[in-house]
C-alpha positions in Angstrom: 120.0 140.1 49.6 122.1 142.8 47.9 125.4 143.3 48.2 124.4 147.0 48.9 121.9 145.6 51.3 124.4 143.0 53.4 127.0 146.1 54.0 123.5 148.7 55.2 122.9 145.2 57.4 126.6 145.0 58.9 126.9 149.0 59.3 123.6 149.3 61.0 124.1 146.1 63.1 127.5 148.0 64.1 125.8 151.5 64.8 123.0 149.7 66.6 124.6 147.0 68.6 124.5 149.4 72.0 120.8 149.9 71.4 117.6 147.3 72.7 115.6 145.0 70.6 112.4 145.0 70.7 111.8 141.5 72.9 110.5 144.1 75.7 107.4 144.5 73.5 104.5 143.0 75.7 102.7 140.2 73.7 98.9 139.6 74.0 97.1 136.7 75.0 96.1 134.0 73.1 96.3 130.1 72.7 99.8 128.3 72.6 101.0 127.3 69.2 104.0 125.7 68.2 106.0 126.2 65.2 107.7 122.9 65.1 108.3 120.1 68.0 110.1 117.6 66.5 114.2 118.1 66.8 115.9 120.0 64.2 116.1 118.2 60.7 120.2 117.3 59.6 119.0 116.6 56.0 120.6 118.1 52.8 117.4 120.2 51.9 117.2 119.2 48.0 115.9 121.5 44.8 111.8 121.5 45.9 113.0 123.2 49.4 115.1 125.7 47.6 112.9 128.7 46.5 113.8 131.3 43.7 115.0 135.1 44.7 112.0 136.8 44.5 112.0 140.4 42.4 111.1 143.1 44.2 107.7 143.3 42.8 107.0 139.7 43.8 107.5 140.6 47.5 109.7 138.5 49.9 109.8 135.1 49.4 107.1 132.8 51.3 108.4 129.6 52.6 107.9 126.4 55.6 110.5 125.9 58.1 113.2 124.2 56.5 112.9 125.4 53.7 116.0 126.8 52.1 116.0 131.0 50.6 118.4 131.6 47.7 119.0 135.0 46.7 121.9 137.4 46.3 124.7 135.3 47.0 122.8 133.9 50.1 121.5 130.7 51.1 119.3 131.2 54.3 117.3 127.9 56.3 115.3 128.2 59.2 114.9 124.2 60.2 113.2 124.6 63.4 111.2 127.4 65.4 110.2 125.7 69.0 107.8 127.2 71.0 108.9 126.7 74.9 112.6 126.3 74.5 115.2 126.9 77.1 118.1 129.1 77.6 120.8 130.0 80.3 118.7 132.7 81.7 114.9 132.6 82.9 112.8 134.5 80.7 110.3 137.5 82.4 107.6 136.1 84.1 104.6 135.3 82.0 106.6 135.1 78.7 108.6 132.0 77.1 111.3 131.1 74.9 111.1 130.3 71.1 114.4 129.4 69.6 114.5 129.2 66.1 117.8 126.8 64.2 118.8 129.1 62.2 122.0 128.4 58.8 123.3 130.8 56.6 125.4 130.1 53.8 127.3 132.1 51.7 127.1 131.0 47.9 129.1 132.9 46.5 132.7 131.7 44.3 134.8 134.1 45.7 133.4 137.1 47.8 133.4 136.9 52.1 130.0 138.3 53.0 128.8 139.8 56.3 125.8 137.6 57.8 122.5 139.2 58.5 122.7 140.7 62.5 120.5 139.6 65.0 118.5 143.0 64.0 117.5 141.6 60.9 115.3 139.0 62.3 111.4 139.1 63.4 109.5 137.1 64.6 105.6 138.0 64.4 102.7 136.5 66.2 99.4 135.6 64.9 97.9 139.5 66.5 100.8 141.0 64.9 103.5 142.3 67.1 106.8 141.4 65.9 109.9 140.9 68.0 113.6 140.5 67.5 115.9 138.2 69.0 116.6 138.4 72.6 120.0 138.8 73.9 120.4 135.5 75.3 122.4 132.1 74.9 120.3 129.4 74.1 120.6 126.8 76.6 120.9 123.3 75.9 121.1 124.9 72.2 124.3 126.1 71.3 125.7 127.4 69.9 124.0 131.0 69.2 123.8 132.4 65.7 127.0 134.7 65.7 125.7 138.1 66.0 127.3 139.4 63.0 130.0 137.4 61.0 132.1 137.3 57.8 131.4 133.8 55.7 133.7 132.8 53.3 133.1 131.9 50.2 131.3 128.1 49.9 131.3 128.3 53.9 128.2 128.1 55.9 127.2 129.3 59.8 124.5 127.7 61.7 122.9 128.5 65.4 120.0 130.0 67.3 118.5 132.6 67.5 115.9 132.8 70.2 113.2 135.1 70.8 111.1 135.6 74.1 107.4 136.2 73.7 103.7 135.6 75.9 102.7 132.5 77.2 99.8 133.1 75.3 100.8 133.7 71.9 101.2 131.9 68.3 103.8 132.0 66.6 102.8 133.2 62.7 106.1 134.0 61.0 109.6 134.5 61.1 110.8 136.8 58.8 114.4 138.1 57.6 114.6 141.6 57.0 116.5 144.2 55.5 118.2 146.0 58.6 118.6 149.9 57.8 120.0 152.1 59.9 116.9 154.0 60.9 114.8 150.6 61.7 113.6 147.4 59.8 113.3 148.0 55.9 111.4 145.3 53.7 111.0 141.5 54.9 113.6 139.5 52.4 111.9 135.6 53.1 109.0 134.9 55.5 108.8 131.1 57.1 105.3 130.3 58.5 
């Protein structure tokens, strides 16, 4: 991610923070899927996790859960997206929880950097509607991705986001995009 690109993500996360996500999308119906059942990996996630910052021709970068995104001073891991999981509120009638484990690192030397707001996540299903984060706690799993926050320099910050989506649907992606002030720009890395 840009430098450009990290202050456009804290400024529109700031301009937007009053407005509604788009969790209120209704998904279709389909067959259950899950993402990832097992509990979320503590492992150091070596040099074949890491992938390499894609140029802009390339596209975003295409990786599995838990594996690790380098680019533009960022180091970005999604180790677990569970389908079913529970929070401190119920979710609407018909639709579930998916929380995703979520760390972001900034790896840089000496420059604090603004972490991607909740506005810059998606997740999509397999029919293609794509959601962002709800505005929940995650309940038993806490704590919460901070909705925007400075990381030093070598520093790291790790929570959940979680999303609430159909009974029905299957999970296909989560994707972290560039969050411009006038709606989501250009996917950055896509887990599947």
């Amino acid at each position: 991610m840009k430098a450009g690109s990290v202050t456009a993500v804290a400024t529109a996360a700031v301009l937007l923070a009053g407005c509604g996500n788009s969790a209120d999308t209704p998904a279709p119906r389909g067959p259950v899927s899950q993402a990832s059942s097992a509990a979320p990996a503590t492992r150091t996630p070596t040099a074949v996790d890491r992938s390499p910052s894609p140029t802009e021709d390339q596209g975003p970068a295409r990786l599995k859960i838990g594996q690790t995104f380098t680019g533009a001073g960022w180091k970005v891991t999604i180790y677990s997206a569970k389908f079913d999981g529970q929070a401190d509120s119920e979710p609407d009638k018909g639709k579930v929880w998916v929380p995703a484990d979520v760390k972001i690192c900034n790896a840089t030397t000496g420059e604090s950097l603004p972490t991607p707001s909740w506005s810059s996540w998606q997740l999509k299903t397999t029919d293609d509607y794509q959601l962002q984060p709800a505005d929940i706690t995650p309940e038993p799993r806490q704590p919460a991705l901070p909705y925007s926050a400075t990381v030093l320099p070598k520093d790291c910050v790790r929570g959940w986001l979680t999303f609430e989506l159909d009974k029905g649907s299957r999970i296909k992606e989560i994707r972290l995009i560039e969050d411009q002030l006038f709606g989501p720009g250009p996917a950055i890395a896509i887990w599947g």
